[in-house]
C-alpha positions in Angstrom: 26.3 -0.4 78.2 27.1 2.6 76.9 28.9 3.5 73.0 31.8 5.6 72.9 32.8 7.9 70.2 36.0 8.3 68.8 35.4 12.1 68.1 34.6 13.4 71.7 33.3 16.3 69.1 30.2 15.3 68.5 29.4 16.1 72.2 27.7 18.8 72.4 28.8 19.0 76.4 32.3 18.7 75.0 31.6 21.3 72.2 30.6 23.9 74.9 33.4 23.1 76.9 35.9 23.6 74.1 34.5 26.9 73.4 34.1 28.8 76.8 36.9 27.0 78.3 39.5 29.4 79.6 39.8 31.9 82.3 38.7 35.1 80.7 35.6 33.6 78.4 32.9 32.8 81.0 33.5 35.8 82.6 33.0 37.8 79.3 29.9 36.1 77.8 28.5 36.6 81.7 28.9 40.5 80.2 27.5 39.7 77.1 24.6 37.8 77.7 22.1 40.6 77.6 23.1 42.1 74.9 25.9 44.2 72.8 28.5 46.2 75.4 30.6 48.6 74.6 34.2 48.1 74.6 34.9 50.8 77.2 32.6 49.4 79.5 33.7 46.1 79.1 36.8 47.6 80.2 35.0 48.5 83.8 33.5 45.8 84.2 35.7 43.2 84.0 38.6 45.7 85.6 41.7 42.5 85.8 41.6 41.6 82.2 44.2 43.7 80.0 42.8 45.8 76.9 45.1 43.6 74.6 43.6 40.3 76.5 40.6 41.1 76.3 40.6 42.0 72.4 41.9 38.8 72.0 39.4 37.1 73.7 36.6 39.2 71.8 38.2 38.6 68.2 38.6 34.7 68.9 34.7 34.9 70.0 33.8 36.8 66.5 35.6 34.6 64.2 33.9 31.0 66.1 30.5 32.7 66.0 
């Protein structure tokens, strides 16, 4: 039988989940994955995020880094 833990936290499935969850976060670590990109060309690549969504996005990424 298996122990369950009261703080689903200390998954680290759950963990990961918690952090990329959301529509536009996938797609921009997909971008990132290689390396550093430029803002602009984040911009073209990902062309249906807005500037101000995808600063957002970016600054929530920094500060959980």
């Amino acid at each position: 039988m298996r122990k369950y833990t009261k703080n689903p936290f200390n998954c680290a499935v759950v963990r990961t989940v918690h952090y990329i969850g959301g529509k536009w976060k996938p797609i921009i670590l997909i971008r990132l994955i290689d390396g550093p990109v430029r803002f602009g060309k984040l911009t073209v690549q990902v062309p249906d995020i807005s500037r101000k969504i995808l600063t957002q996005q970016l600054s929530w990424t920094l500060a959980k880094s």
